[in-house]
N, C-alpha and C positions, 0 to 999 in steps of 0.2 A: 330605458331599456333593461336595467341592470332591476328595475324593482319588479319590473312585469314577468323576469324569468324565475326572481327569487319567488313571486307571488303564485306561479302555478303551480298544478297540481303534478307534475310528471318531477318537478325540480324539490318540491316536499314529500314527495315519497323516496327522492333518491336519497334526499338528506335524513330521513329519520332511516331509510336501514341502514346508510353509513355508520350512523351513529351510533347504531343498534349494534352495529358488531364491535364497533369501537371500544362502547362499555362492558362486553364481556371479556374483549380482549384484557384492558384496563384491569374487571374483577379478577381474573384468570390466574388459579395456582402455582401454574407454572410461570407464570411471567414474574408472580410475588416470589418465588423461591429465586426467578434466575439473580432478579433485583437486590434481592436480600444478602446480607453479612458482606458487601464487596467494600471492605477499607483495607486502605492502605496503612496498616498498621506495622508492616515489616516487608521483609523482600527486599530491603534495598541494596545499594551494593556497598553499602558502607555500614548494614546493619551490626550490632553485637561484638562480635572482632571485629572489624574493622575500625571502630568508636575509636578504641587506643593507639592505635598503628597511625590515625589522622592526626590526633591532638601530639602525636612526636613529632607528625611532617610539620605541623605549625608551629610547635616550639624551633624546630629547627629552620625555619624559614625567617620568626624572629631573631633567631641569635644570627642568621649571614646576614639581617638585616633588609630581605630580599622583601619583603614586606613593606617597606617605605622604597626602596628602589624601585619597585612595580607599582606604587601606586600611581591611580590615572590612567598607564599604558593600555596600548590598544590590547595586547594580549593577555590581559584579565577582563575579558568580557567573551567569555564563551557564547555567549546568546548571540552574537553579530557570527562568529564562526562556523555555527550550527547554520546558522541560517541561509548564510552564504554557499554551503556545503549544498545544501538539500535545494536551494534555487539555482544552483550551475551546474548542479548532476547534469542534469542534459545536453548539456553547451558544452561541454570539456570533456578531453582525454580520460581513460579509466585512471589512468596512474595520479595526474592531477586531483583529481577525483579524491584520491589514495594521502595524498597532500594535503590535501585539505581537512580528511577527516584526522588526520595526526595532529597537525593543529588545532583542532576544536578539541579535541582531546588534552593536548597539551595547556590551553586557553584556559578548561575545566578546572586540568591541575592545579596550575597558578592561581586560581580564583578561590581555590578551597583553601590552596595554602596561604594566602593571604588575609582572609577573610576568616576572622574567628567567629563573627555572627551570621556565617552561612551555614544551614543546616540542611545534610547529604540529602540526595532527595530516596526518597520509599514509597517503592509501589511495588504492588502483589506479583505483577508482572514482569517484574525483573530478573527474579529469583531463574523464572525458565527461559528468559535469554540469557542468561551467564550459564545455563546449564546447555543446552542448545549450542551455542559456540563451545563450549566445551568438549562435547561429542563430536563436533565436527573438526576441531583442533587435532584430538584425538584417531579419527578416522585418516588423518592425514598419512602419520604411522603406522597403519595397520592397513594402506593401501596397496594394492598388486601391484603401483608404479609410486615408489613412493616420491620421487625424484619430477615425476609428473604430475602429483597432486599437489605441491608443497605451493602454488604460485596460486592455482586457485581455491583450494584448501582458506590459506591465508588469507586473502581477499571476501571471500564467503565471513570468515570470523571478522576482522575486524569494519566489515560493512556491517554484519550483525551485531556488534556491540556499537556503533553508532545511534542505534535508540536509546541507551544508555543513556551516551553524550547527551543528546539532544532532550530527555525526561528528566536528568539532572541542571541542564544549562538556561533551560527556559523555565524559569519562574512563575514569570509574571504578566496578566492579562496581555499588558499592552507590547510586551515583546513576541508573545502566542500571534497576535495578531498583525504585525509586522513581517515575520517570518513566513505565516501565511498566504499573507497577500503578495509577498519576495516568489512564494511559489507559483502562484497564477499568475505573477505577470512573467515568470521564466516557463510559464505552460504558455502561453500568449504567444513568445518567439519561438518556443519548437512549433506550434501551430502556424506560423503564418508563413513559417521556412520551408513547415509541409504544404500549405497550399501554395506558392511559389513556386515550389517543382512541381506541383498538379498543372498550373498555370504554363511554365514552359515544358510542359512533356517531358520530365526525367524519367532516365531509361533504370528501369529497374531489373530484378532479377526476373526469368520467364520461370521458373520454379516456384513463384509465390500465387499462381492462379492457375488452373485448366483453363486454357484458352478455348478447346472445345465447347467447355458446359458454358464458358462465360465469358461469350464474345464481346460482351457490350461491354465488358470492364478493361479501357484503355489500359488507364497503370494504374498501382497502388501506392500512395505514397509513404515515403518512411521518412522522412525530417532527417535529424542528426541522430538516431538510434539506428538506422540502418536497414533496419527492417518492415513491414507494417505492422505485424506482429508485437514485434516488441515497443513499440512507438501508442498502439492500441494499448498494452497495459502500461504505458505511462501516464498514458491518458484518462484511462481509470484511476488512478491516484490522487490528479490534478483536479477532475474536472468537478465533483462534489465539492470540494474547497472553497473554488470558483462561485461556484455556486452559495455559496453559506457566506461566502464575503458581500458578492451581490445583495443578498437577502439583508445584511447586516451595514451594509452601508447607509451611514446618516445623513451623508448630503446628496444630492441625485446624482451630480456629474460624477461622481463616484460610483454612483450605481450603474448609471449610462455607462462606464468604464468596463465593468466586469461583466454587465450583460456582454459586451462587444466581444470581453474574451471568451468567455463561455461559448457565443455563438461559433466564435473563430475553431474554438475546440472541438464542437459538436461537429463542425461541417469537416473538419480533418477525419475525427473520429470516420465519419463516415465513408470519404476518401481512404481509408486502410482498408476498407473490406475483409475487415479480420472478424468473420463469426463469432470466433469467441468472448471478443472485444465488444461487440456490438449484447451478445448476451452476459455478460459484465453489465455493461453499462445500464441495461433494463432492469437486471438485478438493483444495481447500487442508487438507479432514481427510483424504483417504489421504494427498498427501503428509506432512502429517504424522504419520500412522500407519507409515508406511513408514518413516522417517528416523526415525522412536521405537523401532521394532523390525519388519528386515525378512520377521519372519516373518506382520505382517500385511499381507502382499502377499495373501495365499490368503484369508484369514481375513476380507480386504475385500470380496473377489469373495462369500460367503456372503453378508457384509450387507449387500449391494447388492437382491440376492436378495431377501432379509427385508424389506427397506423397503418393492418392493411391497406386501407385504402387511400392513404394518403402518403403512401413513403413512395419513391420512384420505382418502378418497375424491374430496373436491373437489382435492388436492395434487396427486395423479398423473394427474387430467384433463388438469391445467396443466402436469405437469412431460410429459406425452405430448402438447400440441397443438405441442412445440416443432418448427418448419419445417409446420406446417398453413397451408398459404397461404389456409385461408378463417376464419383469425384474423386480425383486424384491425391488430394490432398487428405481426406476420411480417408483411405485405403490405406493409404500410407502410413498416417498415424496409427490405425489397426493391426499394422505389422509391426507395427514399434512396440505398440504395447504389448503384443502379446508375446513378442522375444524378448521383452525386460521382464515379463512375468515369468518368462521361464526363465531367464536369469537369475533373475528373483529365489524362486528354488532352492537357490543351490548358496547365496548371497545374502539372505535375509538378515541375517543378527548383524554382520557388521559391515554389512555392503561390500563396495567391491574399492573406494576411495573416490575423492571428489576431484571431477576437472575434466575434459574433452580425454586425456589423455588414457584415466585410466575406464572409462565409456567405450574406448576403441579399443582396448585389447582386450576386452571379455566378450562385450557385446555379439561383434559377428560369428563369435559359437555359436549362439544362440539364436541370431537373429533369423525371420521369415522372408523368402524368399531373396534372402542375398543383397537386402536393403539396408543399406548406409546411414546410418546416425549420430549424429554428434552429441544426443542426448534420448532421453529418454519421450521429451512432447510431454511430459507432465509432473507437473512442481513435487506431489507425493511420493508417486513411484520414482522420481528421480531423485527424492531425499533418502528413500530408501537405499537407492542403489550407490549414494555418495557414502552415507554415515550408519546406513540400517536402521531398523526398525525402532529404536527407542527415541531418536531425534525427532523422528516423526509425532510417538504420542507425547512426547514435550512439547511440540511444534504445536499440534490439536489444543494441550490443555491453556499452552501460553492464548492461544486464539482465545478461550472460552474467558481465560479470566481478563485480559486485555478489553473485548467486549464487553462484558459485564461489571467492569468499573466503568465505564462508556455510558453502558444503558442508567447503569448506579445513579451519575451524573446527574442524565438528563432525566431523570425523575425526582431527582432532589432538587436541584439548582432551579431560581429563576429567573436565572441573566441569560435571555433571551438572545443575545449577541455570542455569549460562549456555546451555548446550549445547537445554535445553527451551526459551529464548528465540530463538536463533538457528535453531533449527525453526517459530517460532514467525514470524520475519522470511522464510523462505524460503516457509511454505505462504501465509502471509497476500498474500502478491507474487504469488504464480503464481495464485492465487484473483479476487483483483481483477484481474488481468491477461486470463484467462478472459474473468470481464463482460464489460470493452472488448472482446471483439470486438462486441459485441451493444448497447453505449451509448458513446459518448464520457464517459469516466468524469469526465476533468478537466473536465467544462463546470461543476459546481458550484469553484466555486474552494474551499474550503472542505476538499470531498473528495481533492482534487489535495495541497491542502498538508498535510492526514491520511497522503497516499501519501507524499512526498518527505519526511515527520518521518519515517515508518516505514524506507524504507531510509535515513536517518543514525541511526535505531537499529541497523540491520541493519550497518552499515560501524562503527558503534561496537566491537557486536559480538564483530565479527572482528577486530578492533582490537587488544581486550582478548587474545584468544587467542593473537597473536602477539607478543606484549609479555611474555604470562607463558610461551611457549615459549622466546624469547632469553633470559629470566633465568636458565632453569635451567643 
């Protein structure tokens, strides 16, 4: 069957304009400039000064001797710490959460100071998360509530320097891929504890759907994130991963394994009926269909097509009421934006402070129509209104150069196995990225430090591919 579809004529037309556009894309100046000069040659956090300031902490770690006292202990292996972090984000309290990542941190410590032949890790992308928490450490201070920013303030930074952690701690192939697969099987049990409660009817919030426009929609599920919403972009993070391990699996029951979770994931995913979530997800599987093989460029545009007519009925109500201003939930968020925009005004250079707290005392000046928020509905505008406008284009360019050692990567590398994960770091990013236009993704702190583990997978990465290009 398989040779008589490749044989016809409808299946060789599809495949030669596939290809066709493939190869331009491939020739394409811009693709060659974005690809071009991305090493990691500095940025790191132990760059230049730093060199001196480590070689004291290890002489003084030889002279207490704490050097042979730590060897072997579990808490010089930061890799097991990172990883355990970023697989029970979802399982556990923010504060444990909070625990966890001061250990892995601490873990790092002890590993450098013990370890004279570990060398700090450097990537381009570092430079603008240490600057990024910075501003936002600083925004703290200069909040209208300062006393009210200071808890989430705090949490924002040191979740954001946990890509750090996790781009310094993970080395090596086989620990990237351990941690990985740590993550899909902890996307596995927020999915199954989502479909659980789908299964026995849990009552959720009647504020998370219009019952009028969408009657067919029983509940929405939220797992242990709380929300659908926030549960949708975790699942963006997870489910490419998912994905790239299935693809990368060498023996089948292994394969059999991940398809199951994936599937498990998709059909949650779908159970949130989070819009946004759902256009995420369309985002992050052609990019990753693309950057797997660009001849389904053409071959996506058919099954886009197909989806109409093959997703259920009640899916593409919702996936079409997106911008109906006489949804509840579109109206809503349109008042939000446009009383943070006129916040914005008056707020731009250095916001107004980060945290629900200081949200609520400026906000209803401004806000339309006497509608209540606890945020802004969007990751941008709400970075703005936490730390102002420069966190943002740090936040932009960290995205551009983060990506493009990514893409760097996967056009040099051709280990085939890393190269499905680093597709798996670039679609999962631009997918959750999407959302935030449409939610403030980091308000769940949880999800935020889900994001910032994933790109120190992503800087890992690329890490690795340029360490085994200078070998050869």
């Amino acid at each position: 069957m398989q040779k008589i579809i490749k044989s016809s004529l409808i299946y060789r037309a599809i495949a030669a304009v596939a290809a066709f556009f493939g190869r331009q894309w491939q020739k394409s100046a811009l693709l060659g400039r974005f690809l071009g000069g991305a090493k990691s040659d500095g940025g790191g956090l132990f760059s230049a000064p730093w060199t001196g300031l480590w070689a004291l902490i290890r002489r003084a770690f030889r002279a207490l001797r704490l050097d042979t006292l730590l060897r072997g202990s579990l808490f010089t292996h930061p890799e097991l710490w990172c990883a355990l972090t970023l697989a029970a984000a979802p399982l556990i309290p923010t504060m444990a959460a909070v625990a966890l990542v001061c250990v892995s941190f601490a873990s790092l410590f002890l590993k450098l100071g013990t370890d004279a032949h570990l060398a700090p890790a450097r990537h381009p992308a570092i430079r603008y998360i240490l600057l990024f928490a910075l501003l936002y450490a600083a925004a703290i201070f200069t909040s209208v509530t300062v006393r009210g920013s200071l808890k989430g303030g705090a949490l924002q930074v040191l979740f954001t320097l946990f890509a750090v952690a996790v781009c310094s701690a993970l080395r090596e192939k086989k620990q990237l891929v351990w941690a990985i697969r740590a993550f899909a099987v902890s996307g596995l049990l927020v999915s199954c504890y989502g479909l659980l409660q789908y299964v026995r009817g849990a009552v959720g919030s009647a504020a998370w759907f219009d019952s009028e426009m969408f009657s067919g929609i029983g509940m929405r599920v939220f797992s242990t994130l709380g929300n659908p919403n926030v549960l949708a972009e975790y699942l963006l993070l997870v489910i490419p991963f998912t994905a790239a391990a299935a693809l990368s699996a060498k023996k089948a029951l292994a394969r059999l394994f991940f398809l199951g979770c994936l599937a498990a994931m998709l059909l949650t995913m779908a159970l949130t009926f989070a819009r946004g979530g759902w256009l995420g997800l369309i985002l992050a599987a052609a990019v990753f269909l693309v950057m797997l093989d660009r001849r389904f460029i053409l071959l996506g545009l058919v099954g886009l097509v197909a989806l109409y007519f093959l997703l259920p009925d009640v899916i593409i109500t919702r996936l079409l009421s997106i911008g109906n201003l006489k949804d509840g939930s579109t109206s809503y968020r349109l008042s939000i934006w446009f009383g943070t925009l006129a916040m914005l005004r008056d707020f731009w250079l250095v916001g107004i402070g980060p945290g629900v707290a200081a949200f609520n005392k400026v906000y209803p000046i401004y806000g339309y129509g006497a509608i209540a928020a606890p945020h802004s509905h969007n990751l941008y505008l709400q970075i703005i209104c936490d730390a102002g406008v420069f966190p943002l284009v740090v936040f932009v360019i960290f995205l551009f150069s983060y990506l493009r050692s990514l893409a760097s990567a996967v056009a040099k590398s051709k280990d085939r196995e890393l190269n499905y994960y680093r597709i798996a770091a670039v679609s999962a990013a631009l997918g959750f990225l999407l959302q935030g236009a449409t939610d403030y993704s980091f308000y769940n702190y949880r999800v935020a430090l889900a994001f910032w583990g994933v790109t120190g997978l992503g800087m890992a990465l690329s890490r690795i591919s340029e360490k085994t290009e200078e070998s050869k």
